[in-house]
C-alpha positions in Angstrom: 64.7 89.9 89.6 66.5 86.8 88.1 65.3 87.5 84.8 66.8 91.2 85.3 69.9 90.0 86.8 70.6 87.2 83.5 69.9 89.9 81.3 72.4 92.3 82.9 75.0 89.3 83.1 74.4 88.6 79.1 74.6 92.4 78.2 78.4 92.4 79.2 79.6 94.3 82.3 77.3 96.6 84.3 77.1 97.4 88.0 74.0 95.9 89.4 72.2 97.3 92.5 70.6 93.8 94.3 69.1 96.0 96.5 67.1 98.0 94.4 66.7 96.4 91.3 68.3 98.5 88.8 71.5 98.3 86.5 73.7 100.5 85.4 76.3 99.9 83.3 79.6 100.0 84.1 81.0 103.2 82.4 84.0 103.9 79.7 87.1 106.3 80.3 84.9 108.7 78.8 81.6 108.5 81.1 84.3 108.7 84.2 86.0 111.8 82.7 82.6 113.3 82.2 80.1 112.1 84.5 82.6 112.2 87.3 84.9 115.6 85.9 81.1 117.3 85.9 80.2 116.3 89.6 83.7 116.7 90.7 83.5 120.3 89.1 79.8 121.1 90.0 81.2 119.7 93.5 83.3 122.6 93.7 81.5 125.4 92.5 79.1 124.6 95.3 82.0 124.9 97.8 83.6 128.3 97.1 82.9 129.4 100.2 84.3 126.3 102.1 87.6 126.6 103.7 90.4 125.3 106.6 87.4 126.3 109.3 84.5 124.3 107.7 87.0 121.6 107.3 88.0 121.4 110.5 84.7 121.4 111.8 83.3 118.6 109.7 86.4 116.4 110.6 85.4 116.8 114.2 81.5 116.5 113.8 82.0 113.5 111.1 85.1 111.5 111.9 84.7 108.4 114.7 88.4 107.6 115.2 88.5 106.6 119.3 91.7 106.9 120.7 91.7 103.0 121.5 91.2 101.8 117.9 94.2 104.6 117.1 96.9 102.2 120.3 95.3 99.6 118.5 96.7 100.3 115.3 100.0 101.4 116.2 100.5 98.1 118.3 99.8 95.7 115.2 101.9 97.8 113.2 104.7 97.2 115.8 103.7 94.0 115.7 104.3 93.4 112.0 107.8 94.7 112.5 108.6 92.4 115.2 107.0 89.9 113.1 108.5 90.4 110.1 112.7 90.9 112.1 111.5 87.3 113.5 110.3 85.9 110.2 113.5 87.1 108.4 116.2 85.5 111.1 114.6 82.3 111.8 113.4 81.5 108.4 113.8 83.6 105.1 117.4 84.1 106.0 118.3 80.6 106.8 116.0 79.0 103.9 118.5 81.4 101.6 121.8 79.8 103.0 120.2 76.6 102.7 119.4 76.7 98.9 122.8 78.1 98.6 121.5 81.6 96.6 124.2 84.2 95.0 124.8 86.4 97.8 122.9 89.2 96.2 120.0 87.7 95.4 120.0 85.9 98.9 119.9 89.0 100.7 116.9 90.0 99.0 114.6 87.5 99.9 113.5 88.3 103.3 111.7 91.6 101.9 109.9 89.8 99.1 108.8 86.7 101.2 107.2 88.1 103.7 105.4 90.4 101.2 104.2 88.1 99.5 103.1 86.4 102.5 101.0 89.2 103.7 100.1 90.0 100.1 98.3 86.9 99.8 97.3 87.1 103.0 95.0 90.3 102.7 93.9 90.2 98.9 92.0 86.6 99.8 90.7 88.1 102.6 89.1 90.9 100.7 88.5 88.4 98.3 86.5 86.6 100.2 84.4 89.6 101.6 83.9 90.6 98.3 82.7 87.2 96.2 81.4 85.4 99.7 79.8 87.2 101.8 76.7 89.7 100.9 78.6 92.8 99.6 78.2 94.2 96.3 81.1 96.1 96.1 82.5 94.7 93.3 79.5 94.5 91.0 77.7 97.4 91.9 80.8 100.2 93.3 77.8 102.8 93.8 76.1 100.7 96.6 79.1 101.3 98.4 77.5 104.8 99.7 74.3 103.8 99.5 72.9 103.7 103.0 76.0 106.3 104.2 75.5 107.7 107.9 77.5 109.6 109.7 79.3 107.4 112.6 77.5 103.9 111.0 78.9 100.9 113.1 81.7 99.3 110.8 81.0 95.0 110.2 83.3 93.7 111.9 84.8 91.5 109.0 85.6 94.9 107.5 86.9 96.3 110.6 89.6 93.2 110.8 90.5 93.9 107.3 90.9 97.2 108.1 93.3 97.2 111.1 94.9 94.6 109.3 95.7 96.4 106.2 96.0 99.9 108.3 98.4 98.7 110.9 100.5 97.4 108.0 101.2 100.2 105.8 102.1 102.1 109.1 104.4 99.3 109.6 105.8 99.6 105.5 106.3 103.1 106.0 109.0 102.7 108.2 110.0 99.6 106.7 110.5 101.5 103.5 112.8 103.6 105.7 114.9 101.4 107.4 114.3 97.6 106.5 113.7 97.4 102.5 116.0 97.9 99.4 116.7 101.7 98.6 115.4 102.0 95.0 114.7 104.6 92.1 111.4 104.8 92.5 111.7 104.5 97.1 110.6 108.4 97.7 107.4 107.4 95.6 106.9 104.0 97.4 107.3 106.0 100.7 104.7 108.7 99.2 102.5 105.7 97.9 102.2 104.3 102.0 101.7 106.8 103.6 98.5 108.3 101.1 97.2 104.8 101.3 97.4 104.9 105.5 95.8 108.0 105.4 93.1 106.9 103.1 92.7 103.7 105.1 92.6 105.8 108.1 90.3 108.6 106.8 88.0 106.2 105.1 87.6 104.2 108.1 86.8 107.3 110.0 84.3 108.5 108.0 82.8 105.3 107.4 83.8 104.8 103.5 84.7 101.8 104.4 82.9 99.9 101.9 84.6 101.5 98.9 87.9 101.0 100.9 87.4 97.1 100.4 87.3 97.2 96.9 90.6 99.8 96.3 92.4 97.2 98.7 91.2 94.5 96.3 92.2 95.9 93.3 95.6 96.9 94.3 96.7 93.7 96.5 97.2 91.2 93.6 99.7 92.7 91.6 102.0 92.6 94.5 101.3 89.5 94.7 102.6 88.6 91.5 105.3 91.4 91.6 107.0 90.0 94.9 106.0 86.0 93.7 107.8 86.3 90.6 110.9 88.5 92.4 111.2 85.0 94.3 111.4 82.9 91.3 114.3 85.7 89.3 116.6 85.1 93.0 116.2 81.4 92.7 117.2 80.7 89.3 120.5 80.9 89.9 121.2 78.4 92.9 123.9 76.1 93.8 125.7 77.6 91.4 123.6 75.7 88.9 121.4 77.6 86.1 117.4 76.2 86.8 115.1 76.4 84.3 112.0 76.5 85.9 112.4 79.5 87.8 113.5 81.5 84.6 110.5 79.9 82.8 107.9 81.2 85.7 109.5 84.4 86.6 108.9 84.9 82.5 105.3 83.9 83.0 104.5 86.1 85.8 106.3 88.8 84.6 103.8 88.8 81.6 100.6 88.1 83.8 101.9 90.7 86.0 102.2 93.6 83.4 98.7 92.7 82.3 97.0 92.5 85.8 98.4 96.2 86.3 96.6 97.6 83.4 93.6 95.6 83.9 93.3 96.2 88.0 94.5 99.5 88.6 94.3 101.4 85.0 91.2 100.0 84.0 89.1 98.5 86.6 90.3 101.2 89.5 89.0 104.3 87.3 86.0 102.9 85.8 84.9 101.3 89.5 86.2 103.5 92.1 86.9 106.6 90.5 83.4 106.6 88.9 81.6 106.3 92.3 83.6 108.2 94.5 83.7 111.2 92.2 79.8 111.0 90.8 78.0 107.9 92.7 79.0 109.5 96.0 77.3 112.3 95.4 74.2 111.2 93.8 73.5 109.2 97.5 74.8 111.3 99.4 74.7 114.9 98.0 76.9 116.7 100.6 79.4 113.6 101.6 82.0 115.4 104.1 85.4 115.3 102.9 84.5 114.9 99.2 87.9 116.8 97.8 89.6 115.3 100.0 89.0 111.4 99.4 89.1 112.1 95.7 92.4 114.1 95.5 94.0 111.0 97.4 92.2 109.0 95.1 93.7 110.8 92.4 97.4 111.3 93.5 96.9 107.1 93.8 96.1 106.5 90.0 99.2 109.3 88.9 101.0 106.9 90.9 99.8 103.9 89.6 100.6 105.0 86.1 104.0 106.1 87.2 105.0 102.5 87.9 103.3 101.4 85.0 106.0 103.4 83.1 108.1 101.1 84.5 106.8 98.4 83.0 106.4 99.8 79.6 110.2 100.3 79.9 111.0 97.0 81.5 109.1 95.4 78.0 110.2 97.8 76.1 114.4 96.7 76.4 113.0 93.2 76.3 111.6 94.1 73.0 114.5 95.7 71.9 117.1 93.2 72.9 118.3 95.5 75.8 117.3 92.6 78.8 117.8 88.8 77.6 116.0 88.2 81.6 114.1 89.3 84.1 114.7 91.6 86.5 113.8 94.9 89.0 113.9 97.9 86.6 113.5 100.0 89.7 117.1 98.5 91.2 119.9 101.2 91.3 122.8 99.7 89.3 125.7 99.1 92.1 129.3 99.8 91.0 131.0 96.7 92.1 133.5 98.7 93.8 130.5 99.4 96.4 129.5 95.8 96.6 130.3 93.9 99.5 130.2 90.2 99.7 127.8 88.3 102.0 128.9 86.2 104.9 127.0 84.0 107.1 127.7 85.2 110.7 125.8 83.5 113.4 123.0 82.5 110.5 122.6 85.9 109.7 123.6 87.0 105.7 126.1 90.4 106.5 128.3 92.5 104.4 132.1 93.0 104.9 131.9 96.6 107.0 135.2 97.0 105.2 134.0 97.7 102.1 131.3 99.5 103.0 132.8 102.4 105.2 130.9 101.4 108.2 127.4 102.0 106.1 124.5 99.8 106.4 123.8 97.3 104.1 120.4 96.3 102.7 119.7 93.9 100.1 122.8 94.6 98.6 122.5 98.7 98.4 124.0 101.1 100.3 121.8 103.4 102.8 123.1 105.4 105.2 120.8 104.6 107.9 120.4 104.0 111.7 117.5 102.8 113.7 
């Protein structure tokens, strides 16, 4: 087995079953698009005759969702809001006044600290379940559904990750609503949460939770990086002094960022999750309940993935060009500066004139028209 697994490890990437001592290697774009595009297809010409009824039946035979795990969820995720309202006034917002931030940039920092908080958070978490405890996950995606039963008892370490990463995109869905900056790309963020609740949700039900790890995994870091070098563009421009450092690592990330995308979610996502949940799944588990359904999600995720990628190949591209001598959120709607407002501490809080605003609410420095 040692000599198999060194072998394996020399030959280049390949997923390895520990379990069952055989490797298979980790597919192209190609092998996805047909392995996968074949099953996916065979898949449905098995299920012609399926519809809304045999749906609706499985999802009540297959599903394990108790109404106490549901409270449960919906209690952290008003948790995290209370959390993060609490975070923002006693710290974020303070720590802005102290270093003495342009008023725009200050205003900002609340979202992107406390995501990159829980960012970290929950990516070293899975991290650690991944490359610490016994799951193969990572090295061999296919095991995930190895060993599938209908209404298997969760781990409990997966569980935690679960409720955890569940309870907050419930809470981020109405944070994208109500607490975070209105951008160009906002209606596909909102989209983007509430696909990933329901496939946290859905998954968990129906026991996919193993696969679930690893797309948490491979999506985590980048905002990570996204919201970490966000930080380091506000706080270049402090004290009304010009720092180096920041601009020098906000460049840095912006590169390791851009790269990390491609790698983790345009390469790694397809050829790991994609491959297993559209062929692997099938080859364990021949009729898997809610097979379409999964994968459509699955897929709706990746068109979105590289429609934010877009955004970076346009972010580079007016670097390239000479169009952007710094770094900065493409996705930020350009404000007239007759619709800015400047920001004034009241009570420790950072708050727009209400004069220039026309009574609107201000967040992060853009106009929304919103009420809680």
């Amino acid at each position: 087995m040692e000599e198999q697994v060194r072998r394996t490890l020399d030959s280049g990437p390949g997923y390895l079953d520990l379990r069952e001592g055989q490797v298979e290697a980790m597919p192209g774009y190609m092998e996805v698009l047909g392995r996968g595009g074949a099953s996916f297809l065979g898949a449905v010409e098995r299920c012609r005759g399926c519809g809304w009824e045999l749906a609706w039946g499985t999802l009540q035979k297959e599903a394990r969702f108790s109404p106490a795990e549901v409270l449960l969820l919906l209690l952290c995720a008003v948790g995290w809001t209370v959390l993060r309202n609490v975070a923002s006034r006693c710290f974020f917002r303070p720590f802005a006044l102290w270093c003495h931030l342009q008023p725009k940039d200050a205003a900002k920092v609340p979202e992107s600290a406390w995501k990159l908080l829980f960012y970290t958070a929950s990516w070293s978490y899975c991290a650690h379940l991944l490359f610490f405890k016994e799951y193969t996950f990572f090295w061999d995606p296919p095991s995930a559904f190895q060993g599938w039963a209908s209404g298997m008892a969760v781990p409990l370490d997966i569980a935690i990750a679960y409720l955890l990463q569940g309870s907050f995109y419930a809470h981020s869905t109405y944070a994208t609503l109500y607490m975070d900056a209105w951008r160009k790309d906002s209606v596909v963020m909102l989209v983007h949460h509430v696909v990933t609740l329901v496939l946290i949700s859905f998954s968990y039900a129906f026991r996919y939770h193993n696969i679930g790890i690893l797309v948490l995994f491979l999506h985590d870091i980048n905002d990570i990086q996204l919201e970490f070098t966000k930080l380091n563009v506000y706080f270049k421009n402090r004290g009304g002094a010009y720092h180096r450092f920041n601009d020098v690592i906000s460049d840095i990330g912006c590169v390791t960022f851009s790269f990390s995308w491609f790698w983790f979610r345009l390469y790694w996502f397809p050829l790991k999750v994609l491959y297993a949940t559209c062929h692997s799944s099938l080859q364990a588990v021949p009729d898997i309940p809610f097979y379409f359904f999964f994968n459509i999600l699955l897929f709706a995720l990746t068109l979105m993935n590289v429609y934010w990628f877009l955004y970076i190949v346009m972010f580079v591209g007016k670097v390239l060009t000479g169009q952007m001598h710094e770094v900065n959120d493409v996705r930020e709607y350009d404000i007239d500066e007759a619709e800015k407002a400047p920001l004034q501490p009241e009570n420790g809080d950072l708050r727009h004139n209400s004069a220039h605003s026309g009574g609107k609410a201000f967040k992060n420095g853009i106009v929304k028209n919103k009420q809680l």
